[in-house]
ChimeraX commands (.cxc) that place a marker at each C-alpha (Angstrom):
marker #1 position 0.00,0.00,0.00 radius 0.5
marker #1 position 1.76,3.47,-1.21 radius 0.5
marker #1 position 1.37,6.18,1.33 radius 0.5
marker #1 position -0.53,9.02,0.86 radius 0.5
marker #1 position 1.59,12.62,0.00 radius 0.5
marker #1 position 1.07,15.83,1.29 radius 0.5
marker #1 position -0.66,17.22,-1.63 radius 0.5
marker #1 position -3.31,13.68,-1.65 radius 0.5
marker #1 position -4.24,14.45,1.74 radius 0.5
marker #1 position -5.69,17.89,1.29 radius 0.5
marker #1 position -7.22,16.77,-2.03 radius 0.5
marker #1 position -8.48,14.08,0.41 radius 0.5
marker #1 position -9.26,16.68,3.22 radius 0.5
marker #1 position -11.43,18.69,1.29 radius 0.5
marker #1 position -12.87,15.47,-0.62 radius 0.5
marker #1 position -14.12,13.62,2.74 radius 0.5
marker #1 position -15.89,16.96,4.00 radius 0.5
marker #1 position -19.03,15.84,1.68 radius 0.5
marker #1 position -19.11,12.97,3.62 radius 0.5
marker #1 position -18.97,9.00,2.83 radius 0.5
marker #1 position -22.95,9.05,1.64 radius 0.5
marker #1 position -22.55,11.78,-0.65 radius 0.5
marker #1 position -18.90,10.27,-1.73 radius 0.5
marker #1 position -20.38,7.24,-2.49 radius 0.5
marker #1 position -23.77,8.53,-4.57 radius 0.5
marker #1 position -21.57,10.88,-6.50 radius 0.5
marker #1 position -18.47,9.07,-7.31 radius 0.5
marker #1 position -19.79,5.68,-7.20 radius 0.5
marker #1 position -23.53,5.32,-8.47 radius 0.5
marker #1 position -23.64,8.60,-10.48 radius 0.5
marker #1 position -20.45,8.74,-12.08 radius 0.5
marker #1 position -19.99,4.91,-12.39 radius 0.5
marker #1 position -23.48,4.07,-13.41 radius 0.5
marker #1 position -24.14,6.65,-15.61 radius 0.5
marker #1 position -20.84,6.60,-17.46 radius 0.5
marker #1 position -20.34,3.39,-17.90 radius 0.5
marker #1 position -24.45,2.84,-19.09 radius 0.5
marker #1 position -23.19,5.44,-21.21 radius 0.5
marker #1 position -20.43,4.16,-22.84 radius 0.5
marker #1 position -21.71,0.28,-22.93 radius 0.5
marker #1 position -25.11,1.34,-24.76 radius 0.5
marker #1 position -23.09,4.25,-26.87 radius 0.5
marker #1 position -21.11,1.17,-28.03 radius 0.5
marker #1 position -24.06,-0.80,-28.92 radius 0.5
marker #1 position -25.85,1.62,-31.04 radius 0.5
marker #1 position -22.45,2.26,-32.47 radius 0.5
marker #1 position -22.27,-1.78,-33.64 radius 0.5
marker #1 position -26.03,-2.55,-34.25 radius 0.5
marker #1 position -27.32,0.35,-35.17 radius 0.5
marker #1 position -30.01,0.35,-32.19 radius 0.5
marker #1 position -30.55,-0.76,-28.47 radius 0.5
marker #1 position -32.80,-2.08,-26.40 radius 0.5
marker #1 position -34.41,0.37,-23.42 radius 0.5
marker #1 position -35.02,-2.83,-21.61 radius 0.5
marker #1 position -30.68,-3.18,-21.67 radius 0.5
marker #1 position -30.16,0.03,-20.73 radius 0.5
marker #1 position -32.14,-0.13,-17.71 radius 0.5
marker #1 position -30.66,-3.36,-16.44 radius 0.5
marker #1 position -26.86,-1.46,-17.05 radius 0.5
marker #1 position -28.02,1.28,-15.25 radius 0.5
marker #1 position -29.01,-0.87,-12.33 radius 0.5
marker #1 position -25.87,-3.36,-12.48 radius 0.5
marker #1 position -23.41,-0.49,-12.89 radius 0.5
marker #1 position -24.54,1.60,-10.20 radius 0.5
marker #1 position -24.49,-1.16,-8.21 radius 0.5
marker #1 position -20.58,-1.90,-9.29 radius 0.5
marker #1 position -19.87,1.65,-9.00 radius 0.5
marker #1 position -21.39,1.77,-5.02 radius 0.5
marker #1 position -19.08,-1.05,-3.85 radius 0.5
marker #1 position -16.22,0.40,-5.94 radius 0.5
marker #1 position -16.65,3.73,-4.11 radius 0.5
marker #1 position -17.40,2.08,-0.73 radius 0.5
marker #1 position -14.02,0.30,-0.78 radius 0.5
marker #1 position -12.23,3.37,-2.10 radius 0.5
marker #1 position -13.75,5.55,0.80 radius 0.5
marker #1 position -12.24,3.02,3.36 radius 0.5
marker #1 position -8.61,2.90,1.39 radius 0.5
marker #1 position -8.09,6.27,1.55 radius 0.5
marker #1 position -9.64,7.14,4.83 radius 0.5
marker #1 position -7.02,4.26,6.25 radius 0.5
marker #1 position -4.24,6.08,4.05 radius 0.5
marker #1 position -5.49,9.35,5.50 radius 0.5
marker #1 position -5.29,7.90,9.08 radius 0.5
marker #1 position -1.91,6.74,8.46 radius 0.5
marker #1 position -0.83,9.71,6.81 radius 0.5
marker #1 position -1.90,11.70,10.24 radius 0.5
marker #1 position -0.24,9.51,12.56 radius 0.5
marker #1 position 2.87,9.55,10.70 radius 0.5
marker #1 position 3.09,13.62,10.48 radius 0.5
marker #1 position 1.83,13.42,14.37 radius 0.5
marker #1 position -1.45,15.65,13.22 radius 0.5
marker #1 position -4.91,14.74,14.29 radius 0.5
marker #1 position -7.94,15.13,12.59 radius 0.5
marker link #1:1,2 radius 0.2
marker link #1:2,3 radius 0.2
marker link #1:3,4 radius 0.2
marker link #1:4,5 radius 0.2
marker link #1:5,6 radius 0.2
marker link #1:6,7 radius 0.2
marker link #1:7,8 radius 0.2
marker link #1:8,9 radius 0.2
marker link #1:9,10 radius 0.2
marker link #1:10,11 radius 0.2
marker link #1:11,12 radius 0.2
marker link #1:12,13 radius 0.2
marker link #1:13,14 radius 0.2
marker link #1:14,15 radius 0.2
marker link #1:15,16 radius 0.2
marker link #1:16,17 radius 0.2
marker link #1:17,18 radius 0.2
marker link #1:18,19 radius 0.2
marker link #1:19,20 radius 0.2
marker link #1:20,21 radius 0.2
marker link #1:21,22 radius 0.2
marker link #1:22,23 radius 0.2
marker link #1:23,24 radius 0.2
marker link #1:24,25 radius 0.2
marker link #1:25,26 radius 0.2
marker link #1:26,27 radius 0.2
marker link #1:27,28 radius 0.2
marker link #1:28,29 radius 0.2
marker link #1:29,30 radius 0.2
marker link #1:30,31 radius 0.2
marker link #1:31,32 radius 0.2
marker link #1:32,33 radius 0.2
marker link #1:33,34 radius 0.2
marker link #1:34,35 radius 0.2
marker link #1:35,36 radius 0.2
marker link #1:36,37 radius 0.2
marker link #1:37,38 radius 0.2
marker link #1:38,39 radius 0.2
marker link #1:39,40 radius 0.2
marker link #1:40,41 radius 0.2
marker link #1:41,42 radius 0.2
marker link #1:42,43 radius 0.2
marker link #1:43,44 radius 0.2
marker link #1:44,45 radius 0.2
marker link #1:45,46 radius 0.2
marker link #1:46,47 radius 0.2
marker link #1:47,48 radius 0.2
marker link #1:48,49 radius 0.2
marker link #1:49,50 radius 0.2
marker link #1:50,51 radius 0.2
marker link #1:51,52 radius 0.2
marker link #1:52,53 radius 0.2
marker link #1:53,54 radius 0.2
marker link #1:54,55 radius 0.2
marker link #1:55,56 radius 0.2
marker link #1:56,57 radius 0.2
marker link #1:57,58 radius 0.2
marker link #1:58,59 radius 0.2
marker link #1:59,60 radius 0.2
marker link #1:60,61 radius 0.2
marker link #1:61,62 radius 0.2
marker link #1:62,63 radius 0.2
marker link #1:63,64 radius 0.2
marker link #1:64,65 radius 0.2
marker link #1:65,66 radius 0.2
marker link #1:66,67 radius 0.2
marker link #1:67,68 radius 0.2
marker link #1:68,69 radius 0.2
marker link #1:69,70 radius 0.2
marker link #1:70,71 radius 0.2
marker link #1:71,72 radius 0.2
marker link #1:72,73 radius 0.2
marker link #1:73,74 radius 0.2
marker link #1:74,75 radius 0.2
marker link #1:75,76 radius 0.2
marker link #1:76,77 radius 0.2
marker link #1:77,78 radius 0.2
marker link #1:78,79 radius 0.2
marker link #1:79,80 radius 0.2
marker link #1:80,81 radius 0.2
marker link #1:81,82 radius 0.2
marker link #1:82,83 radius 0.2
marker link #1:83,84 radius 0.2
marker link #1:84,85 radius 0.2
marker link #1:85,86 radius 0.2
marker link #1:86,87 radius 0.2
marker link #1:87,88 radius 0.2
marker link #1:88,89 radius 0.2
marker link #1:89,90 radius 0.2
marker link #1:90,91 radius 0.2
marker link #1:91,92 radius 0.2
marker link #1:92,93 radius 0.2
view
């Protein structure tokens, strides 16, 4: 596990403020889901020249749900690089 830097931690700082909820809907199910839907069905019309509005909603559903345990476990990596981070420059937070 690579340690966190100075400038990750205040990206990280101001990043955890939103909170892990909010972290999680945005990062995870919004930009995951949606972008990834996106792209997937984007790359289907682009092949068959159509798609299927049944498909897209069953992406939209599996992706977010990728994209929530994705962000869940990246929360919890960086808040335990963040924790290390603070012990090792003896700040508290």
């Amino acid at each position: 596990m690579n340690e966190m830097n100075e400038q990750q931690a205040t990206q990280w700082r101001k990043r955890r403020t939103m909170g892990k909820g909010k972290y999680v809907m945005y990062f995870g199910i919004l930009t995951w889901g949606i972008a990834v839907t996106a792209i997937i069905t984007g790359m289907e019309w682009l092949t068959q020249h159509t798609f299927q509005m049944s498909w897209l909603y069953i992406r939209l559903i599996v992706f977010a749900s990728i994209g929530f345990f994705i962000s869940v476990l990246r929360w919890e990596a960086r808040e335990r690089k963040f924790k290390s981070y603070l012990i090792k420059k003896g700040a508290s937070e």
